[in-house]
N, C-alpha and C positions, 0 to 999 in steps of 0.2 A: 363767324368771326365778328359780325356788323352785331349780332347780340349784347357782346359786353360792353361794347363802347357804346351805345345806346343806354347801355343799365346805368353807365357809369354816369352820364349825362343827366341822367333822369333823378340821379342820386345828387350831383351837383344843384341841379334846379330846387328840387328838394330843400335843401343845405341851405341857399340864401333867402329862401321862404320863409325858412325859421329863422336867420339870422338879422330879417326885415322885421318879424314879429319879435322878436326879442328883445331886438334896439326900439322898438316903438313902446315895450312895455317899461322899459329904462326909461325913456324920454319922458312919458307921461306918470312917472312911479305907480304902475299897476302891480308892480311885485317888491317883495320885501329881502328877497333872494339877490339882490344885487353881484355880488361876489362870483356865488356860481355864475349868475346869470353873463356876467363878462368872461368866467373862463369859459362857457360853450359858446359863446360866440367865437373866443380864440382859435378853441377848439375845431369849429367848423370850417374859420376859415383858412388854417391849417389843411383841413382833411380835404377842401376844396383844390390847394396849391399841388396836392399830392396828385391828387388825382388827375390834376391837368397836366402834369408833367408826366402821369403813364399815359395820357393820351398822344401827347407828345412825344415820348418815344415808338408809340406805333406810328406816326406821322398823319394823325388824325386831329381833324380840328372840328370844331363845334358847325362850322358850316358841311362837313361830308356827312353827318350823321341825320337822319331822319326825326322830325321832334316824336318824342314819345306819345304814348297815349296819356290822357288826362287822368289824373290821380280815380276820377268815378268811373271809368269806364269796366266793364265787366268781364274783361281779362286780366283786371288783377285784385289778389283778394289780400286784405288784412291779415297776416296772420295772428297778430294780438289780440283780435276781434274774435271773441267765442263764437258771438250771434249769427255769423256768416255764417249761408251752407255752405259744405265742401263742396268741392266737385269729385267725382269720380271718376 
């Protein structure tokens, strides 16, 4: 059960990484995408309020859960990533 709420976590952390890099590419006009680029922010942190409110209703909060492993570590694999090996 500590599994998803863990993923979920991990997915939030995720979420304001890119919404830190996003607003920095607005700030300094690094992209011409303006428009999108503010509705996924919206978007994110939308998907961030959802998500802490299902953590919420399990009566789980950001300090009962364990930090995740770091995005490089070698139990978890890309799956977008052709070049990865599988595991089997």
């Amino acid at each position: 059960m500590l599994e998803e709420p863990e993923r979920i976590l991990e997915t939030m952390r995720r979420r304001e990484l890119d919404i830190q890099i996003l607003e920095l590419q607005l700030k300094h006009g690094l992209t011409k995408k303006r428009a999108e680029s503010k509705l996924l922010i919206m978007y994110y942190k939308a998907c961030n309020v959802v998500s802490r409110a299902k953590l919420m209703m399990h009566g789980i909060n950001s300090h009962d859960v364990k930090a995740p492993d770091p995005p490089g570590s070698p139990d978890q694999i890309d799956p977008w990533n052709d070049h990865q090996k599988k595991r089997i």
